[in-house]
C-alpha positions in Angstrom: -6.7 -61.7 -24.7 -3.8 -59.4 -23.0 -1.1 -57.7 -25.4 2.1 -56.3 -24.9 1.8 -53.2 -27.0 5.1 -52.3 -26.5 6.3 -55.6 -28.1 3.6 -55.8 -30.6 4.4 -52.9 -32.2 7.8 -53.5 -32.5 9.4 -54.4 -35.7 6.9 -53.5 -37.9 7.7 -53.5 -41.9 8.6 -49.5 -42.7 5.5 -49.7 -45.1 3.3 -50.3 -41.9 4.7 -47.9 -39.5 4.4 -45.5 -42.1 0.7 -45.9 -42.2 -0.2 -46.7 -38.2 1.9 -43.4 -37.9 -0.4 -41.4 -40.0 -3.9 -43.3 -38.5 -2.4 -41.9 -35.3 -1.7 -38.5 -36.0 -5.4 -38.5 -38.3 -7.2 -39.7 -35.3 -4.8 -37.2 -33.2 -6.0 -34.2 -35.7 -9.6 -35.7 -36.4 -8.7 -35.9 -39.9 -12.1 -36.0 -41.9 -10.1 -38.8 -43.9 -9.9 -41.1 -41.8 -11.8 -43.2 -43.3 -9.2 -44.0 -46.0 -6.1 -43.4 -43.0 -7.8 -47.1 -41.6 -8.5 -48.7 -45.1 -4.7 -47.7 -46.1 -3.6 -49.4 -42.7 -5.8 -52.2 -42.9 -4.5 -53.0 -46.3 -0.7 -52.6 -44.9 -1.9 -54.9 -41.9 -3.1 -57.3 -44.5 0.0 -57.6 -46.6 2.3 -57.6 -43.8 0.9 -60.7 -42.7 0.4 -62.5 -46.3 3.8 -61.7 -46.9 4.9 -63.5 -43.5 6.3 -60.0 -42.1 4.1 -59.8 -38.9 2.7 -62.6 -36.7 -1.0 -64.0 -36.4 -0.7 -62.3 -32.6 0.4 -59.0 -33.8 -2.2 -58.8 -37.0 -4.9 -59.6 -34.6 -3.5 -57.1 -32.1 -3.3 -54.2 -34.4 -6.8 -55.8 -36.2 -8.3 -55.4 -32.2 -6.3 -51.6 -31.4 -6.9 -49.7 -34.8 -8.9 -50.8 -37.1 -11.9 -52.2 -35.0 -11.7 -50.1 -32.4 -10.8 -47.1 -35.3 -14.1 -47.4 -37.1 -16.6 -47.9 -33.8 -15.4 -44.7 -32.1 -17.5 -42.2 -31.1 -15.7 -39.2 -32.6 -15.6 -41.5 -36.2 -19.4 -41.0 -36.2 -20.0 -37.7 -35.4 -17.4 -36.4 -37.6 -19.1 -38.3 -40.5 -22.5 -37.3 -39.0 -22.2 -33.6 -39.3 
């Protein structure tokens, strides 16, 4: 399934930028707290969407960008794996 990220992205509730802005910059820094950076943004995803703020596409979208492809990276497991 294609995205537009640019639109996706867009209009996000403050509470959920707030958090896909600090998974960024964690992931940016290789925070060794990331772990709870993708649970705090899943659970902003996850509310967003209950609460009829963000779309089916764009929870799926951001489900697909951050936190799936957040917790299967390769720099995830070796920074736990040290």
């Amino acid at each position: 399934m294609e995205y537009n990220e640019e639109a996706l992205e867009k209009c996000l509730p403050k509470y959920l930028e707030k958090d896909l802005k600090n998974f960024k910059e964690g992931k940016k820094n290789k925070s060794k707290f990331l772990d709870c950076l993708i649970c705090e943004l899943q659970d902003s995803i996850n509310c967003a969407y209950v609460d009829k703020e963000i779309t089916e596409k764009q929870c799926d979208y951001l489900y697909r960008k951050y936190i799936y492809g957040g917790m299967n990276s390769d720099w995830l497991y070796k920074l736990r794996n040290k």
